[in-house]
C-alpha positions in Angstrom: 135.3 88.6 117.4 135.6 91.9 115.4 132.5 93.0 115.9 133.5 96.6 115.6 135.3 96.1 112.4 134.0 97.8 109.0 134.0 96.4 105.7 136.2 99.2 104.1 138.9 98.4 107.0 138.4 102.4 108.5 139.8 102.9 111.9 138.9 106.2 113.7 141.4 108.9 114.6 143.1 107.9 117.8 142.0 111.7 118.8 138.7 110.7 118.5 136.3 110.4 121.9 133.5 108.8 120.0 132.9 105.2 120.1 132.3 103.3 117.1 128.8 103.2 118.1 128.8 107.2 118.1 130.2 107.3 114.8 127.3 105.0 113.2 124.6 106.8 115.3 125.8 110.3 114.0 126.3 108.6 110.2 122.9 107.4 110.4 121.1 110.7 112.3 123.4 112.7 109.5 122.3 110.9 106.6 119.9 111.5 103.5 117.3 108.3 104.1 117.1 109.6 107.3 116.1 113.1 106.6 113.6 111.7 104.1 111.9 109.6 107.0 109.7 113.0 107.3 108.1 112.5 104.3 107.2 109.7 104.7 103.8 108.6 106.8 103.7 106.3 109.4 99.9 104.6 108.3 98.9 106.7 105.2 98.8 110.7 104.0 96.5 112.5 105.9 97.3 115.8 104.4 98.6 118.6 106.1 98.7 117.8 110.1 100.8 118.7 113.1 100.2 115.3 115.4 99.9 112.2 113.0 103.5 110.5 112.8 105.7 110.1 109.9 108.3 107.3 109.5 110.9 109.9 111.1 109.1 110.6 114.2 107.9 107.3 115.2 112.0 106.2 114.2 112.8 108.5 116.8 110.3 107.1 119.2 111.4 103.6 118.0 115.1 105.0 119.1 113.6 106.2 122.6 112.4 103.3 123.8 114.9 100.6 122.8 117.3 102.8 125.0 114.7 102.6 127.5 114.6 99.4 127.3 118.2 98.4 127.7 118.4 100.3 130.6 115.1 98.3 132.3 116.8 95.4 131.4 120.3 96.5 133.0 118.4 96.7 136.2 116.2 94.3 136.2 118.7 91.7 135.1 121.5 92.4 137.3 124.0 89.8 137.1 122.7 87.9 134.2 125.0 86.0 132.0 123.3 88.9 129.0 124.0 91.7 130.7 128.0 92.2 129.6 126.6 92.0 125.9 123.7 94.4 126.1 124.6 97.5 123.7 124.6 100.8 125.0 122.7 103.6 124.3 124.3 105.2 121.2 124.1 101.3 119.4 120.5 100.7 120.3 119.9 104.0 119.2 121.5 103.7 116.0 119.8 100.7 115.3 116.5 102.0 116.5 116.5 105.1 113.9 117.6 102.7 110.8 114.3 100.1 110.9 112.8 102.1 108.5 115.3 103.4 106.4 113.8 101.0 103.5 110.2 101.9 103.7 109.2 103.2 99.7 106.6 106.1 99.4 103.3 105.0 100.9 104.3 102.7 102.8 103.3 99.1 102.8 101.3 99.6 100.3 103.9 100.8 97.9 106.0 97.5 98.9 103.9 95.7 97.4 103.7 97.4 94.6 107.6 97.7 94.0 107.8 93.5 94.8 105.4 93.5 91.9 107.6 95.8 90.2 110.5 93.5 91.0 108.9 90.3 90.1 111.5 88.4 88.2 114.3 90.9 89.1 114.9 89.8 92.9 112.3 91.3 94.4 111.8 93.9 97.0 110.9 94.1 100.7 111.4 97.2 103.0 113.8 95.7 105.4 115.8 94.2 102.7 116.2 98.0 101.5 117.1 98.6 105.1 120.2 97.0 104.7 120.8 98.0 101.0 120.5 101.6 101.8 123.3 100.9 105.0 125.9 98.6 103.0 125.5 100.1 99.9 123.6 103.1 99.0 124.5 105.8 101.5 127.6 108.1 100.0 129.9 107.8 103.4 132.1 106.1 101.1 132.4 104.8 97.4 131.4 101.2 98.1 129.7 100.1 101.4 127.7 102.7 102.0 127.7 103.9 105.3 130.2 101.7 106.3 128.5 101.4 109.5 130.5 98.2 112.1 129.4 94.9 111.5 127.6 94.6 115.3 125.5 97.7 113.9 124.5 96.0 110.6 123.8 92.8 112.1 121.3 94.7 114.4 119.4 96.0 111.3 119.7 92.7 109.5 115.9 91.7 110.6 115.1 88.7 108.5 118.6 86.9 108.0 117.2 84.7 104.9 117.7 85.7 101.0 114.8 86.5 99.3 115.4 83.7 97.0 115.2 81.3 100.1 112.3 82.7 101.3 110.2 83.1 98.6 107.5 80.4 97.9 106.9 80.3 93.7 103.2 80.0 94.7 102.8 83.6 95.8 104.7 84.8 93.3 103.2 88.4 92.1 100.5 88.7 89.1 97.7 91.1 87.8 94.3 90.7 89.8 92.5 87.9 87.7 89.1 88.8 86.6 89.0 92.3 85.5 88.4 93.4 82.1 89.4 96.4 82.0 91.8 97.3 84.2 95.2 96.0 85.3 95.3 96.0 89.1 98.2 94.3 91.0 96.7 91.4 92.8 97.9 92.6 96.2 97.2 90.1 98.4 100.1 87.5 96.0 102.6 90.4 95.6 102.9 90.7 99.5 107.1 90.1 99.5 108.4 87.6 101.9 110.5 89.1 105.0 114.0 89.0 104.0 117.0 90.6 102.4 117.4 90.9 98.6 119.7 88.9 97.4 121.4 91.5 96.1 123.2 91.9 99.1 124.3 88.1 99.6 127.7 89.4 100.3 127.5 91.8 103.4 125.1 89.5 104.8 128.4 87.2 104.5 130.4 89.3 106.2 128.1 90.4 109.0 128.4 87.0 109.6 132.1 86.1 108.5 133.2 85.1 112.2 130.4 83.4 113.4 130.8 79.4 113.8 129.4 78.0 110.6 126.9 76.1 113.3 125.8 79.1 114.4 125.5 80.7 111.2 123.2 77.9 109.8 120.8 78.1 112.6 120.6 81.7 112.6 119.6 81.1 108.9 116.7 78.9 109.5 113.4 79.3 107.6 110.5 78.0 108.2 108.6 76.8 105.5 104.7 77.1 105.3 102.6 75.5 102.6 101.0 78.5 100.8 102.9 81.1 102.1 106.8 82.6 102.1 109.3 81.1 104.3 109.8 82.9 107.3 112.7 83.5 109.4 113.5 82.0 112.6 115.6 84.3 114.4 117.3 88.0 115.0 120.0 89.0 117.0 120.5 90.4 120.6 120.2 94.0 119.3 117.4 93.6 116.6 115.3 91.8 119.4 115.1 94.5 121.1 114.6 97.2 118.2 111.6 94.7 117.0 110.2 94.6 120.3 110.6 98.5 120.8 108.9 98.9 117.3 106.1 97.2 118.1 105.5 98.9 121.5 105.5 102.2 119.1 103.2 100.7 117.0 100.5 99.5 119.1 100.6 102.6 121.4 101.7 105.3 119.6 99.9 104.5 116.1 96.4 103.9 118.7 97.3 107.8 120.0 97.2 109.3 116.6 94.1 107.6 115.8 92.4 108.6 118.6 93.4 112.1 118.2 92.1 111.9 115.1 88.8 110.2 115.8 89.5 107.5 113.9 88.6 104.8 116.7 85.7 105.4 118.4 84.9 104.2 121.9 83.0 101.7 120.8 85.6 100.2 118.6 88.1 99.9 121.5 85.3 98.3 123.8 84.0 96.0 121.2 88.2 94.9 120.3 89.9 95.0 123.0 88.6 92.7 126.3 88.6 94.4 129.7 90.8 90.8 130.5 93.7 91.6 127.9 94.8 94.9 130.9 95.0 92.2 133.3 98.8 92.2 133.9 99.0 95.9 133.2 96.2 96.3 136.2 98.9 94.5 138.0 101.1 96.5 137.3 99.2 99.6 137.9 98.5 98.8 141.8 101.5 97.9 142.7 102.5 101.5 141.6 99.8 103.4 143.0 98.2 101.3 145.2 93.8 101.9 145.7 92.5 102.3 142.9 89.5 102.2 141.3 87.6 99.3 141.0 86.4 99.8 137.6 89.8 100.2 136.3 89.3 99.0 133.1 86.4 101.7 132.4 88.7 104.4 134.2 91.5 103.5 131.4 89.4 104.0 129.0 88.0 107.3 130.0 91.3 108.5 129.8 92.2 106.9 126.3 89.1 109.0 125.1 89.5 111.9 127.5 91.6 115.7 127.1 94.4 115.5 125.3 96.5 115.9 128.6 94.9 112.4 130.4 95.4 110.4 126.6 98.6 111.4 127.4 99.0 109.9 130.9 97.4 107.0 129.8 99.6 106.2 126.5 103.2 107.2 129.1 101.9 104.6 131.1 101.0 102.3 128.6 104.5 102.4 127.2 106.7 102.1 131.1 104.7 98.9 131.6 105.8 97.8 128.0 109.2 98.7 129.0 109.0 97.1 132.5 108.0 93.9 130.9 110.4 92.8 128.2 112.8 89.7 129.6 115.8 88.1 128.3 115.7 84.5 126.6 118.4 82.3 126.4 118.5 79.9 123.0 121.3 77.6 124.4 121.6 76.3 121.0 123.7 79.1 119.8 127.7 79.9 121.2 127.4 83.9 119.4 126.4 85.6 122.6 124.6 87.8 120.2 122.5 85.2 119.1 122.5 83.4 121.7 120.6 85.8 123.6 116.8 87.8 122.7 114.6 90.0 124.3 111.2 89.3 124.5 107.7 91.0 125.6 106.0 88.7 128.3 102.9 87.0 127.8 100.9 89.2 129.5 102.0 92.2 127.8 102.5 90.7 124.6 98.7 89.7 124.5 97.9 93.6 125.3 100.4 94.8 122.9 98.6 92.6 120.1 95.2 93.2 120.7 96.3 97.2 120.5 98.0 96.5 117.1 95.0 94.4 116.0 92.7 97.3 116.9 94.8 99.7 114.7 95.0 97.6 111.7 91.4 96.1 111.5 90.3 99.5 112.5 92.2 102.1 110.9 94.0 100.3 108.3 91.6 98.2 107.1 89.1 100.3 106.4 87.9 101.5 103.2 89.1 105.1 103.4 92.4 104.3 104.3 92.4 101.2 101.5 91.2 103.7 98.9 94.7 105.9 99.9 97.0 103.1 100.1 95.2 101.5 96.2 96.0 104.7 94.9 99.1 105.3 96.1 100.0 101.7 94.9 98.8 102.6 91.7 101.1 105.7 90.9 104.2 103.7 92.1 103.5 101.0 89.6 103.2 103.3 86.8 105.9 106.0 87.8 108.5 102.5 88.3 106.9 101.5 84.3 107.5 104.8 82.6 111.0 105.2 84.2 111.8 101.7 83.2 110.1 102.2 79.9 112.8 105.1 78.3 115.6 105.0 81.5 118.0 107.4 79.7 114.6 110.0 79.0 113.0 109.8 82.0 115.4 108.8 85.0 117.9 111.6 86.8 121.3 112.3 85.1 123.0 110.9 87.6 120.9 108.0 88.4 120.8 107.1 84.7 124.8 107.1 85.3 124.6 104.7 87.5 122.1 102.7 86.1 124.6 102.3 83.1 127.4 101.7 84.9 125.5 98.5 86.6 125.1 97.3 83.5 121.5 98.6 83.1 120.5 96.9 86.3 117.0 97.5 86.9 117.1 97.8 90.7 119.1 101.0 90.2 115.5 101.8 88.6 113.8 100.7 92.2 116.5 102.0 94.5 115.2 105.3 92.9 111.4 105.1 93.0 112.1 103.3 97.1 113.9 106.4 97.9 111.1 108.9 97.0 108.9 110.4 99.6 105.4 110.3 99.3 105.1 114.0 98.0 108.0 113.5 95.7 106.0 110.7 94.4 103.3 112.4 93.6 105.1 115.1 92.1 106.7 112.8 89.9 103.4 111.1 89.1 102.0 114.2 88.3 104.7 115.5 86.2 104.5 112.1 83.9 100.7 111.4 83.5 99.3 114.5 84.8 98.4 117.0 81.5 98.3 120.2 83.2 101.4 119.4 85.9 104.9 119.7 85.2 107.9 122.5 84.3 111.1 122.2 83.1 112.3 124.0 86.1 110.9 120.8 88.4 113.5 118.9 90.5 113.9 115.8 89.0 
């Protein structure tokens, strides 16, 4: 198995001391997408703020734990049949800091609105970008992109199933129906399906290339749901544990920024979040520090909504007993050792995790003020994608109208552009288009 291999055929100097692994983490760390991770919010633009994460921050934390994870599991899985297939810490790292490479400006929200875009044109979902950024967009070399190994790609390859298998003609995108005035996306039927754009059919191929085609057909799997997209069955060794460490980052981490910034109130936690869900983490606790207080859940609490300092404690903790509680599963079905093994949260946890996550989105991101951002922002990708689209060779980039005509006038050159954007550069842009008094012919384009 060539798992190491890259698709251009590059072999490092024999000089070298880095592994392959190094090489990939340092591409990735070194690379534009990554930089413009900072400009890009975690939940929504707050506006100017030291604390609240961006994309970049929370990839880093994303980074952090998965290490920390692989490590737990080295220990607490001594001997396992797994264990000899576990990456080490510059891989899970690497993979760690690409899971949100894709993400367009404003986030979610301005998924949507580029699947919307895309309707008819292959679509577009973050993840899928992910991997289109990696394999082809990044400028380590003329054609695959980063030209990161294939064990690294297959790690960022989260949803291994085409758009075009995935996605259910029911929920394909449209205008909000009833409005006469506006046009409005209807935003719950351009949701995209998790996948990869087809686009990219061919390193998803060879990612794959030396996998049994047994294995490569289960790995495929969708499951089909009526009225909704297909979803994928399964993820790798490696992505198993970056999903897992991503949600860990977003349940606990996302919760710490909204407390800081009194978005949940006390209340809201109490009301969303039963006393029974910190069961296993109570556990946990006293077998740590054994004694303690009876009202434990109310002492958690305290701390959750106490000095910056005890939040602190409180989200640290939070986070080891995540760590400490992710296991290995074994799908016997598969002979790939990469596949044939995941990590998982257990139950316990997972129902903790969840209820955190739930709290944050119902909470936070659900709530008008937020909505009112994220419609907005929405908006102004919709109409900066149209008027680029509209005139390419007047309004796109020199060098991105290039390459637009050199793919034949491809229109995803048009959405690679608009995905790559950070929120501010967005905005800008928007500005410089529809905004009257905005604009100079000294802007960066």
């Amino acid at each position: 198995m060539t798992w190491e291999a890259r698709r251009s055929g590059w072999e490092k100097h024999v000089s070298d001391a880095r592994s392959n692994a190094d090489i990939d983490y340092g591409r990735i760390v070194h690379s534009a997408s990554f930089r413009r991770l900072q400009g890009k919010t975690q939940i929504l633009n707050l506006g100017d703020s030291d604390f609240y994460r961006t994309r970049l921050t929370h990839s880093l934390e994303v980074a952090q734990i998965a290490g920390s994870i692989t490590r737990q599991l080295r220990k607490d899985y001594e001997g396992h049949s797994a264990i000899p297939h576990l990456p080490d810490l510059a891989l899970i790292q690497a993979i760690g800091s690409t899971h949100d490479l894709g993400h367009p400006p404003f986030g979610h929200g301005g998924e949507v609105a580029l699947n919307y875009c895309m309707s008819g044109a292959g679509g577009f979902e973050g993840n899928g970008q992910t991997l289109r950024i990696l394999a082809s967009l990044e400028k380590y070399s003329d054609q695959h992109g980063a030209d990161l190994t294939r064990r690294t790609l297959l790690g960022t390859l989260k949803y291994p199933v085409s758009f075009s298998e995935a996605h259910n003609d029911s929920m394909k995108p449209r205008l909000a129906a009833g409005l006469s005035v506006l046009n409005l996306i209807d935003r719950t039927r351009s949701k995209p399906p998790k996948c990869y754009m087809d686009s990219e059919q061919a390193v998803v191929d060879w990612i794959l290339e030396d996998v049994s085609s047994l294995d490569r057909d289960k790995f495929r799997a969708v499951k089909q749901t009526t009225g909704k997209h297909g979803a994928a069955l399964h993820k790798s060794l490696d992505c198993s544990i970056m999903d897992v460490s991503d949600d860990i980052a977003f349940g606990v981490h996302d919760l710490e920024d909204a407390l800081a910034l009194t978005l949940i109130s006390r209340e809201d936690f109490e009301s969303r979040v039963e006393p029974s869900t910190f069961d296993g983490y109570f556990d946990w606790m006293s077998r740590r520090k054994p004694g303690l207080h009876n009202d434990v859940y109310g002492d958690f609490v305290t701390m959750l909504f106490g000095p910056a300092t005890a939040r602190k404690h409180a989200v640290s903790r939070l986070v080891g007993y995540m760590v400490e509680n992710c296991e290995i599963e074994t799908l016997p079905d598969f002979e790939e050792p990469l596949l044939r093994y995941r990590v998982t949260i257990r139950k316990d946890a997972r129902a903790l995790i969840d209820a955190l996550k739930s709290l944050v989105y119902k909470v936070v991101i659900r709530s008008p003020s937020v909505q009112h951002l994220e419609f907005k922002g929405q908006q102004m990708v919709v109409a900066v994608f149209e008027a680029l689209r509209s005139e390419p060779e007047a309004f796109l980039p020199t060098t991105t109208y290039a390459l637009y005509r050199s793919s034949g006038e491809n229109v995803r050159v048009i959405c690679d552009h608009v995905a790559g954007m950070t929120d501010t550069f967005l905005l800008r842009t928007y500005e410089r288009l529809f905004s009257p008094r905005m604009g100079s012919v000294f802007d960066n384009l």
